[in-house]
C-alpha positions as CSV (number, residue, x, y, z in Angstrom):
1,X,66.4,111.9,202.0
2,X,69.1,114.4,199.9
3,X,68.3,115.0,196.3
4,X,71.6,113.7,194.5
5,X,71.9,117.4,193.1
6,X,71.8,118.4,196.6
7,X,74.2,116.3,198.0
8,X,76.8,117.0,195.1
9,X,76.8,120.6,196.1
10,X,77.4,119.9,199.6
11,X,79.9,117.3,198.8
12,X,82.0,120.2,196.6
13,X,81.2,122.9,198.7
14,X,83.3,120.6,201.8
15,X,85.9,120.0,199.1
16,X,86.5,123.5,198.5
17,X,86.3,124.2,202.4
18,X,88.8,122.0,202.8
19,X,91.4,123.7,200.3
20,X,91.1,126.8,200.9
21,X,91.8,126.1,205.1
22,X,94.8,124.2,204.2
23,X,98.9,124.2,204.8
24,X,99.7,127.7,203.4
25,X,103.0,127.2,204.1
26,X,104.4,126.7,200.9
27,X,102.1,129.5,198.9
28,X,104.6,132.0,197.4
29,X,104.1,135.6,198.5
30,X,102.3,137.7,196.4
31,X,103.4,140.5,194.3
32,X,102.0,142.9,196.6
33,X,103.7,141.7,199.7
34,X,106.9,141.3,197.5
35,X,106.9,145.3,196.8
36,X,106.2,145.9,200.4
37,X,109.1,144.0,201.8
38,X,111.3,145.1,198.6
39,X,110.6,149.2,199.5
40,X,111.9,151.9,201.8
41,X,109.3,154.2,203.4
42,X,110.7,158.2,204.0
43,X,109.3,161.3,205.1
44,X,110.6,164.0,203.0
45,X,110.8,167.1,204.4
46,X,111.5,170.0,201.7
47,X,112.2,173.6,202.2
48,X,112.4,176.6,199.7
49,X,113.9,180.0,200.4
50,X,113.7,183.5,199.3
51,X,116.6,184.2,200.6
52,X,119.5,181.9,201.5
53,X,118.5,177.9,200.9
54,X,121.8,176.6,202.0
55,X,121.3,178.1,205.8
56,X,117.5,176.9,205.7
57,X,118.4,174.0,204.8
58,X,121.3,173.5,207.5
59,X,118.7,174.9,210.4
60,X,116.4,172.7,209.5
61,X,118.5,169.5,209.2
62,X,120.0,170.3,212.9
63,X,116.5,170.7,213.9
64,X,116.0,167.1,212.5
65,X,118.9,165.6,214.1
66,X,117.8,166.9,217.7
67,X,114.3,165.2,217.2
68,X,113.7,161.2,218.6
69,X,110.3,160.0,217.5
70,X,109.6,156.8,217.8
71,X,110.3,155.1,214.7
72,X,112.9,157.3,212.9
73,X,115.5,156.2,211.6
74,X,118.7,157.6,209.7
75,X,118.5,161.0,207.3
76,X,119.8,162.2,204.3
77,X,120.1,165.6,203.2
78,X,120.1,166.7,199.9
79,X,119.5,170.0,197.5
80,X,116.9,169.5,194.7
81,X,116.6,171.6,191.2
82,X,112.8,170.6,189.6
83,X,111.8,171.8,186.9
84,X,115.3,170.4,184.3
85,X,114.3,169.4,180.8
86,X,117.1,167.3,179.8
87,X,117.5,166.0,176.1
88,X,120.9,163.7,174.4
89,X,123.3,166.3,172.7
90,X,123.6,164.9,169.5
91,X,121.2,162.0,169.5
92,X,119.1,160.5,166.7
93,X,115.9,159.9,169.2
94,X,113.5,163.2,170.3
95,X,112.8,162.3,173.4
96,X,113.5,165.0,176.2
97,X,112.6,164.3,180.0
98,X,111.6,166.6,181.9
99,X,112.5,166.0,186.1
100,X,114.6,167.0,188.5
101,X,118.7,166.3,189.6
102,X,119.6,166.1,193.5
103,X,123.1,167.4,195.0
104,X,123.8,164.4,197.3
105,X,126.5,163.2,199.0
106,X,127.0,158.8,197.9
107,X,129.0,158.5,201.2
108,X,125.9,159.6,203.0
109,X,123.4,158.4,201.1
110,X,125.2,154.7,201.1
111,X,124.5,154.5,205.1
112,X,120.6,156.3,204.5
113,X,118.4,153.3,205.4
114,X,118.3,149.7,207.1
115,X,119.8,148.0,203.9
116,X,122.7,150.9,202.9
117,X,124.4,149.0,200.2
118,X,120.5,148.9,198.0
119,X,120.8,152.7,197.5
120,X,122.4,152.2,194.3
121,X,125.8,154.2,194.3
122,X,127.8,150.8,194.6
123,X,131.5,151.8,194.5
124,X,131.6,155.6,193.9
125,X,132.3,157.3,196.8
126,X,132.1,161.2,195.7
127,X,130.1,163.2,193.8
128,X,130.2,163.6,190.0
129,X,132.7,165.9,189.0
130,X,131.6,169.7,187.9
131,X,130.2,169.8,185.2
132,X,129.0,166.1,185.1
133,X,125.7,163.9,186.0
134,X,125.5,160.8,187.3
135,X,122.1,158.8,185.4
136,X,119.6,156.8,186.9
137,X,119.4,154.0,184.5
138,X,115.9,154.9,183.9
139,X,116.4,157.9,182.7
140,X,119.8,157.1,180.4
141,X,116.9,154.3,179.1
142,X,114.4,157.2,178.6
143,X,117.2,159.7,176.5
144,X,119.3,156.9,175.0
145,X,122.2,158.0,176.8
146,X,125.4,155.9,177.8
147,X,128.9,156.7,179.7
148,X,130.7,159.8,178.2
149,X,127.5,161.5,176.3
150,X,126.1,165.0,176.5
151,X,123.2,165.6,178.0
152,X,121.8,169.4,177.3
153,X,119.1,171.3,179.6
154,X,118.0,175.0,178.3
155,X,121.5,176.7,179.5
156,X,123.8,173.8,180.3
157,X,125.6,170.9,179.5
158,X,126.2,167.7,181.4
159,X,128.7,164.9,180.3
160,X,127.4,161.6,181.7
161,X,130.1,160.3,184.3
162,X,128.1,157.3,185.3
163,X,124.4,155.2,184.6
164,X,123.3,153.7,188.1
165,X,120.4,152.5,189.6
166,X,119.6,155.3,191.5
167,X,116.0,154.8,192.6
168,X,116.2,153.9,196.1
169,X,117.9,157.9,196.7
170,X,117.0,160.0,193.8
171,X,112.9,158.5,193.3
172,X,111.9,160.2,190.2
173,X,114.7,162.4,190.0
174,X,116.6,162.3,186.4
175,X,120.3,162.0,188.6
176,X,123.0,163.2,191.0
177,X,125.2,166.1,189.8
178,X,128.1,167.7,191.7
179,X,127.8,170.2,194.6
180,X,127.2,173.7,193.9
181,X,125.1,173.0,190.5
182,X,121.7,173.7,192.1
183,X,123.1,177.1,193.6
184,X,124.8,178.3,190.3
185,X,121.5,177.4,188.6
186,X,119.7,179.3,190.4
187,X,121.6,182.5,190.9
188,X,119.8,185.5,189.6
189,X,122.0,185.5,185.8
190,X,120.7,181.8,185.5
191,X,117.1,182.1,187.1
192,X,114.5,180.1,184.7
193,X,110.5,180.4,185.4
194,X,110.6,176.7,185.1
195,X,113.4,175.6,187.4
196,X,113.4,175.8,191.7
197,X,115.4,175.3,194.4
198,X,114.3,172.7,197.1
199,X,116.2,171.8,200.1
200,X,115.4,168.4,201.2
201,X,115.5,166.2,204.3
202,X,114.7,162.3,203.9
203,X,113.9,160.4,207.8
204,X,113.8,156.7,207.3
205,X,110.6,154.8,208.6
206,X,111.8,152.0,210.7
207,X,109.9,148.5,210.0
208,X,106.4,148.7,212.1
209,X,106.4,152.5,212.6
210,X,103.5,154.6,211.1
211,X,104.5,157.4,208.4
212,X,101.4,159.0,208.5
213,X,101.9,159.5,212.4
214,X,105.6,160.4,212.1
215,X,104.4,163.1,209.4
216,X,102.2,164.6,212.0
217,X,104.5,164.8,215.1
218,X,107.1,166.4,212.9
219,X,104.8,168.7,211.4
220,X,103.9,169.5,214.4
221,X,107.6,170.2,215.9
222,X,108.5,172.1,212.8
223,X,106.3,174.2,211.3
224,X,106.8,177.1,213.9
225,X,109.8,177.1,212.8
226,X,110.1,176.5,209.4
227,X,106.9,178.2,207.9
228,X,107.6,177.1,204.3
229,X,108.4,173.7,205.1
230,X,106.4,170.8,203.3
231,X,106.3,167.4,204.9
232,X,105.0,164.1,203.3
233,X,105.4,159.9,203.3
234,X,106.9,158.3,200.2
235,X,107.8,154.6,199.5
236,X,110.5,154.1,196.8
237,X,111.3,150.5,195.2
238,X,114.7,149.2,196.2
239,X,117.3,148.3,193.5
């Protein structure tokens, strides 16, 4: 005959059975599974050049466009300057951040991706203006900036056009700025130790396809090609 002590552990031990096997249906995802279905997954391909990085980049982004792996999706191209310590002209707060700004075009980068219209740019349609930046929001949090202030890097001067929730194109980037700024920046006259030019193209990971795979067949199709070029998988948060 079962000990009562006995029995009352095998009486709790079905009860807990029992709950754990049950309806699921009705659990709410977890916040894991909510970033996963709430992200994008990229390769980034980025190039440097000793020489001319607008025709690297444009050989390497028709190279791109010629390949059909299985799971690729759309692509983006873009020109990056790292290295930009940006501060607010004029502002009570110290804080500087130091990150990168992307040449992109919003047309493009508004059809990059599965779900287009969670890239961010919402209604603008070009390019900030010369001589302008276009904030994520986290870094206008970051500097205290807002529409129509100065932001100041070593040798030049942005006014902010716009504060948008870049993420989903620029990742950790500080903003977008208009065409031609990573070039002039970078010209011999305006060369900085700190600052460097890096062509980029993004490929979108189609839902079920394996980045890591992806990375490898491109690699592999590449890097004949394109010694310098730098491949890798990264997941940004949408909106």
């Amino acid at each position: 005959m079962l000990k009562p002590t006995l029995l009352a552990s095998i009486l709790l031990a079905s009860i807990l059975l029992a709950a754990c096997s049950g309806d699921d249906s009705n659990v709410k995802p977890s916040a894991a599974s909510t970033l996963v279905e709430s992200s994008l997954a990229r390769i980034e391909i980025s190039i440097t050049s000793d020489t001319d990085l607008d025709h690297e980049l444009g050989e390497l982004a028709d190279r791109t466009r010629h390949l059909s792996f299985d799971g690729m999706g759309s692509q983006l191209v873009a020109r990056r300057l790292d290295g930009v310590s940006l501060r607010l002209e004029g502002g009570a707060r110290p804080e500087s951040l130091t990150s990168c700004v992307l040449e992109v075009d919003p047309r493009e980068a508004e059809r990059f991706g599965e779900s287009p219209p969670s890239v961010g740019f919402g209604d603008v349609r070009s390019a900030p203006a010369s001589g302008s930046i276009t904030l994520s929001d986290s870094a206008a949090a970051l500097l205290d900036a807002t529409v129509g202030a100065k932001v100041a890097s070593s040798d030049v001067t942005w006014h902010v056009e716009n504060i948008l929730p870049l993420s989903d194109v620029v990742g950790s980037c500080a903003g977008a700025v208009s065409p031609g700024t990573v070039h002039d920046l970078t010209t011999p006259a305006n060369q900085s130790a700190d600052r460097r030019a890096v062509g980029v193209v993004w490929i979108e990971v189609r839902d079920g396809a394996s980045s890591r795979v992806l990375v490898d067949q491109l690699t592999s199709a590449l890097r004949g090609s394109f010694p310098s070029v730098e491949l890798k998988s990264v997941t940004v948060s949408r909106g």
